[in-house]
N, C-alpha and C positions, 0 to 999 in steps of 0.2 A: 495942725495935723489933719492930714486927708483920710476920710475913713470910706476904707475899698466893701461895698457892697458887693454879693451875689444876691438874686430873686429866683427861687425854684420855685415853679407854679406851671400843673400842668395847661392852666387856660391863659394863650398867647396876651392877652386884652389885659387881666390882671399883672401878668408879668410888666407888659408896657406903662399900664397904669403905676406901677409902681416905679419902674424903671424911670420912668420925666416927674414922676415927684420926688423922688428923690436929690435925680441929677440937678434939679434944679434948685439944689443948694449948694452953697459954696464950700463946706468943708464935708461933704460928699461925692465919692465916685462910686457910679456902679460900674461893676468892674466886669460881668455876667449874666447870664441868666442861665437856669436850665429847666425843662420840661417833664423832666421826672427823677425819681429818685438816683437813679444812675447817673445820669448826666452831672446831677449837683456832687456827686460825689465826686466823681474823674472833672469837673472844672475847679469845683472846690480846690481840688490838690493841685491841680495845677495853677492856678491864679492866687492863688494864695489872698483870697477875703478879708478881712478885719471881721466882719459878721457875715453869715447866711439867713434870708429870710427863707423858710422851708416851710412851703406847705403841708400838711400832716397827710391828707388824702392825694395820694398820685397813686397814677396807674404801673405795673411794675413793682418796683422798686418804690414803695410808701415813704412819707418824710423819715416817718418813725427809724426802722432801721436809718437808713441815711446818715439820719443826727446819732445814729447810734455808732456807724462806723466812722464819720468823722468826728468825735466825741471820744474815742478808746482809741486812739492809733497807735501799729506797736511800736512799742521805744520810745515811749516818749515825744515823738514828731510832732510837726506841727498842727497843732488844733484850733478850729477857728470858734468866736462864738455864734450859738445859733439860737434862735427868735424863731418859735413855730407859730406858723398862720394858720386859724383855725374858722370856721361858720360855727362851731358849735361849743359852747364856753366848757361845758360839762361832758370831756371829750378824755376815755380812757386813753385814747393816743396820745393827747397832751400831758396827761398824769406820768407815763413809762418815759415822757420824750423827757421832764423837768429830772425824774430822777437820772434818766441817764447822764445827762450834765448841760440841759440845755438851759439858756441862760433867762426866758421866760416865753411868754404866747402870746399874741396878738390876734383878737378879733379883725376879720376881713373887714367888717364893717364899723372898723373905730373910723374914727377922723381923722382926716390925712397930717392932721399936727401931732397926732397919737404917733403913727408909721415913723418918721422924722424924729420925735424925741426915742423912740423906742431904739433906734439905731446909735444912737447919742449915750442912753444910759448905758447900753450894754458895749460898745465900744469901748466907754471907759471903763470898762472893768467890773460896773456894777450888775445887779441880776435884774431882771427886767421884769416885776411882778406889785402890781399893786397887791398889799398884802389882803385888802377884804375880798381880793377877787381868785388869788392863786390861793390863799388860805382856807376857802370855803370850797374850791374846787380839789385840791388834796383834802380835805377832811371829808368830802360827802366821798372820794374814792377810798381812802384808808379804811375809813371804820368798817368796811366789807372786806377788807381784806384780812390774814392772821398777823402777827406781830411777823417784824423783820428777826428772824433767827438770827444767832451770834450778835446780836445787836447789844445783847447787857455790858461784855467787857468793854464795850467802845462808849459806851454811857459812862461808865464807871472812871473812866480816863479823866473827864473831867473832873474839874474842881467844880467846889460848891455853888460858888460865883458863876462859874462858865455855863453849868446846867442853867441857873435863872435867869443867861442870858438868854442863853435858848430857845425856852420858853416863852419868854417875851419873844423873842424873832417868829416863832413860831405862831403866835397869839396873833402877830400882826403890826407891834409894835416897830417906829421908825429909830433909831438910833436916839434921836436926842427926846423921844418920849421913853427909852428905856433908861437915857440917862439921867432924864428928870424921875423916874419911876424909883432907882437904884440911888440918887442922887451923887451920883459920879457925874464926871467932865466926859462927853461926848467922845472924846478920843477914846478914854480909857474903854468906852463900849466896843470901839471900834479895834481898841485891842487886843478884847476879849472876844471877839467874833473873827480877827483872823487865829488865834488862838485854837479857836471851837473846828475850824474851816481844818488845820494842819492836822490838828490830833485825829479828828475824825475822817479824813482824807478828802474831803469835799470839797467841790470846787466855787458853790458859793452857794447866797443867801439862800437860793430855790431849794436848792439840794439838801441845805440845810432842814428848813421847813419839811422837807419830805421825810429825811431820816429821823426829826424831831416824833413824828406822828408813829411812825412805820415800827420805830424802836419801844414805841410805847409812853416813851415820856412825857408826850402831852397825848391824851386822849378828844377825840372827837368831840364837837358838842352834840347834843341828843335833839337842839331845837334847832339844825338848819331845815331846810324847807328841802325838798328832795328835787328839786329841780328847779333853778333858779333862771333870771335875769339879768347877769352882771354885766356890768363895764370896765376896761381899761382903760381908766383917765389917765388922762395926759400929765 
């Protein structure tokens, strides 16, 4: 399968830059680029992407909204997933862009084999978040924030199970440490996480993690450091 890229970035040199690393794999095409928030939105629709990578700071039209109106389109239409590009790891842009349904963030300055698997994970379907790095940048944002309202009956939906999986997603755990943690079969997590995904409407892992904190059910730790260093390994 050929996975159809877009790159929004409003500086031409990173667009490029990404654009020939990319292309210059075999089961990648970049399909576009656009230069600010508007652009990606009207090529987006039109080109129809497998992913967007979107820059979070453009002029105009910011990634944020962006990822926000192609992420809710009405009726149901088609939605692509999207990977926000970020310089600064501890970026409330990146925090609204993850809940709104984006599928994880990328540091400008990861390594170009980071760029390339990132396109890959979320392509296929999965959410693009190493979890000590998306888990500590939603907890150091959440715990400032108030609980998400009406959030209990949607807690309450699940079963007892499905909350501790949660939890575990939530913490940072990978599937088959939750299912060595739970001592169930790997799948069975995995079918307790689309389970957790449907009842709760979510669209995946990220969102999950975000509503896990925001609803309350897991609370913050009180020992992250308030301004961190992290990386997206590859």
């Amino acid at each position: 399968m050929t996975i159809r890229v877009l790159v929004a970035d409003d500086h031409a040199m990173v667009r490029a830059g990404f654009g020939a690393l990319l292309a210059a794999e075999p089961d990648i095409e970049v399909v576009g680029d656009a230069a600010d928030g508007e652009q990606a939105v009207d090529r987006t629709r039109l080109l129809r992407p497998d992913v967007v990578l979107m820059d979070v700071r453009m002029p105009g039209m910011d990634g944020l909204r962006a990822a926000r109106l192609l992420l809710a389109p009405p009726g149901g239409q088609y939605r692509p997933r999207v990977v926000m590009l970020t310089t600064f790891d501890l970026d409330d842009y990146v925090y609204e862009a993850l809940r709104a349904g984006a599928s994880g963030f990328l540091l400008k300055e990861a390594p170009p084999a980071d760029l390339v698997s990132a396109v890959r994970v979320v392509a296929a379907g999965d959410a693009l978040l190493a979890p000590s790095v998306t888990r500590r940048l939603i907890e150091e944002i959440a715990r400032c924030r108030p609980a998400l309202p009406g959030a209990a009956p949607r807690v309450q939906s699940l079963t007892e199970r499905e909350s501790e999986v949660l939890v575990h997603v939530a913490r940072g755990l990978s599937n088959a440490e939750i299912a060595a943690a739970l001592i169930v079969a790997e799948q069975t997590v995995k079918t307790h996480i689309g389970r957790i995904l449907a009842k709760l409407d979510l669209r995946d892992r990220a969102q999950a993690i975000v509503f896990a904190y925001e609803s309350g059910l897991v609370v913050p730790r009180s020992d992250l450091p308030a301004h961190g260093n992290w990386r997206t390994p590859s």
